[in-house]
N, C-alpha and C positions, 0 to 999 in steps of 0.2 A: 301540282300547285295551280290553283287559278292565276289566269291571267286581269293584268288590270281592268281591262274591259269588262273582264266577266263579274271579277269583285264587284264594280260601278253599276254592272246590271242586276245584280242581287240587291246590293242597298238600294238601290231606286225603286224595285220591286219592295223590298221592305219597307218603307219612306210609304210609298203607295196605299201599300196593304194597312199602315197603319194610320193613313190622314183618313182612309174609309171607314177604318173602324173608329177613331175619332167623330166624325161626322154622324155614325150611324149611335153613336155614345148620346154624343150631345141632344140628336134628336130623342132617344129614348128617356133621358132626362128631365122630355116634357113631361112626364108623368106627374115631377113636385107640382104640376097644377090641378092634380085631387087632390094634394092639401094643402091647395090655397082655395078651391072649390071647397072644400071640408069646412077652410077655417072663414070664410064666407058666409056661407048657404047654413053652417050648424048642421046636428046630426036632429031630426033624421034627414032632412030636406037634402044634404049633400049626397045618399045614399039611392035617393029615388033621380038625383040629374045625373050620378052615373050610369045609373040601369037606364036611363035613356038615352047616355051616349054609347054606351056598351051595345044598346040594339044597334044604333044606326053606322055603329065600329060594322056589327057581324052582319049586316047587309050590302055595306061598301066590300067589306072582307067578300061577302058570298056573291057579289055582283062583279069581282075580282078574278074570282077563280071560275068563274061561267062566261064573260063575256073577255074572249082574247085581245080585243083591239082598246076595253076598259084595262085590262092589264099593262098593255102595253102603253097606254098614256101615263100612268100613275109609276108605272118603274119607271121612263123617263122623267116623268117632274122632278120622282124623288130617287133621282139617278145615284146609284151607289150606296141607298139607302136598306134596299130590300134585298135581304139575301139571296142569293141562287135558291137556296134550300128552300126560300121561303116561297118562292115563286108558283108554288101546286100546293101549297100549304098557308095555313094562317098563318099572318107576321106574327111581331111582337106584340103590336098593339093591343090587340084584343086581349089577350094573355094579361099585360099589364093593365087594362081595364077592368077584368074579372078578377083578378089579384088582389088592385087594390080594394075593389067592392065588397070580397067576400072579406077581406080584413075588416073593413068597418062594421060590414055584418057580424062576425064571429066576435069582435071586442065591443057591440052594442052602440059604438059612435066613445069609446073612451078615448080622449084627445089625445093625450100621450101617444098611447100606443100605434094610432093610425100616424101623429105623423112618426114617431118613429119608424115604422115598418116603411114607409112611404120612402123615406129618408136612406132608408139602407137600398130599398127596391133600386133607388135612384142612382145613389154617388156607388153603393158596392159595386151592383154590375158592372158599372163603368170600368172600377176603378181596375176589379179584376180584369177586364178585357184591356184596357189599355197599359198596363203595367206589365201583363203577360205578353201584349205584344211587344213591347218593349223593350224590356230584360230579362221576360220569360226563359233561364237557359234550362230551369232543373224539371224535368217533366217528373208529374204524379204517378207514378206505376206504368208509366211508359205511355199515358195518354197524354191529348192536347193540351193539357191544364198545367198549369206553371204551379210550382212552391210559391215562387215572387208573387204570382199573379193574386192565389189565393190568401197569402198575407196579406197583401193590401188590400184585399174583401175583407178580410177579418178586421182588419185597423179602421178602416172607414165607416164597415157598417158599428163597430163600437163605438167612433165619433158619433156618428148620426143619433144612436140613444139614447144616449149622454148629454147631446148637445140638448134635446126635448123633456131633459130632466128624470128622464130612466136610471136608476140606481146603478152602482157599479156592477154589481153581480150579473143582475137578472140581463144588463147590457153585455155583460161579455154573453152572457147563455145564446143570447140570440143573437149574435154576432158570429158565435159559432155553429150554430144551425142552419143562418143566413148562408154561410160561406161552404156548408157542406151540400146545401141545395144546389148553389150554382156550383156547384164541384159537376153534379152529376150534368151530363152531356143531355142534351134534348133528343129527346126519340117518342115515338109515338103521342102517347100523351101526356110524357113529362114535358114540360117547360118551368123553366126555374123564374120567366118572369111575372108564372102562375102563382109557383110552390112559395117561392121565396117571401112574398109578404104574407102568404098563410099559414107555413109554419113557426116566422119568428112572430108574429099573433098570437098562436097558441102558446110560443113558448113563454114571454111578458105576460100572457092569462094565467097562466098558470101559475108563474113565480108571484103574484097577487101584486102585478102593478096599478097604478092607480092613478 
């Protein structure tokens, strides 16, 4: 049996681990400002001020991964923010920039669907990561990924839909694609905060939302 000490030190460690991923949530969450940029600027004008913040995301990004003392000022700003993994690698950011971009390209600027997919991009992933670290107890096939975690992606990214006027159906369709994207783990060149608003796009394109 563990000793109290060590309980104390395991919850603190988990306390820890989960205000970071809180933190690192919250800021990913800036993304709902392409569709406020969206519901501003209109399509197509919204689509060309992302491709111009998307370049200057991947030359921060590529001025990151080339210059070590540029790295090492931006992990401290945004202390706790970038992952280890991310550190030799592109963050989030860019991902969820090219995400949402190609959404808006593949749905033509159809208002629904950009902020819904925006909607799910934003509150799902959180909601999975924070919920999985939380009460995360039943792992998916023996991986990182929680039951818990993954219902609450499916639950949120259906709110998000729903809330922009997405029918019931075609909202669960892509609530479930949503939540099976972020199931799979990031490796090479998957990233789910790529995949995730490209494929529930296709999937509301397809079901003939409107």
């Amino acid at each position: 049996m563990r000793s109290n000490a060590e309980s104390s030190g395991i919850l603190r460690n988990n306390m820890g681990d989960l205000a970071r991923e809180f933190g690192r949530k919250a800021f990913h969450m800036l993304s709902l400002a392409y569709g406020i940029v969206f519901y501003v600027l209109g399509w197509p004008r919204a689509a060309w001020a992302l491709a111009a913040w998307l370049l200057v995301v991947f030359f921060i990004e590529l001025a990151r991964l080339r210059v070590p003392a540029f790295e090492r000022a931006l992990v401290n700003f945004f202390e706790g923010m970038i992952r280890d993994s991310e550190r030799r690698h592109f963050s989030g950011i860019i991902y969820t920039t090219a995400g949402s971009l190609g959404a808006m390209l593949l749905v033509q600027g159809n208002p629904v669907i950009v902020y819904a997919v925006i909607g799910q991009l934003s509150f799902g992933d959180a909601a999975a990561a924070l919920v999985g670290k939380a009460f995360g107890k039943t792992k998916i096939a023996g991986g990182p990924k929680s039951w818990e975690g993954s219902l609450a992606c499916l639950a949120v990214c259906y709110a998000a839909a729903v809330a922009v006027g997405v029918p019931a159906g075609p909202a669960l369709a892509s609530a479930i694609v949503a939540t099976l994207v972020e199931l799979k783990a990031t490796a090479g060149l998957w990233n789910d905060n790529f995949w995730l608003p490209m494929a529930s796009a296709a999937v509301l394109l397809l079901l003939g939302v409107r």
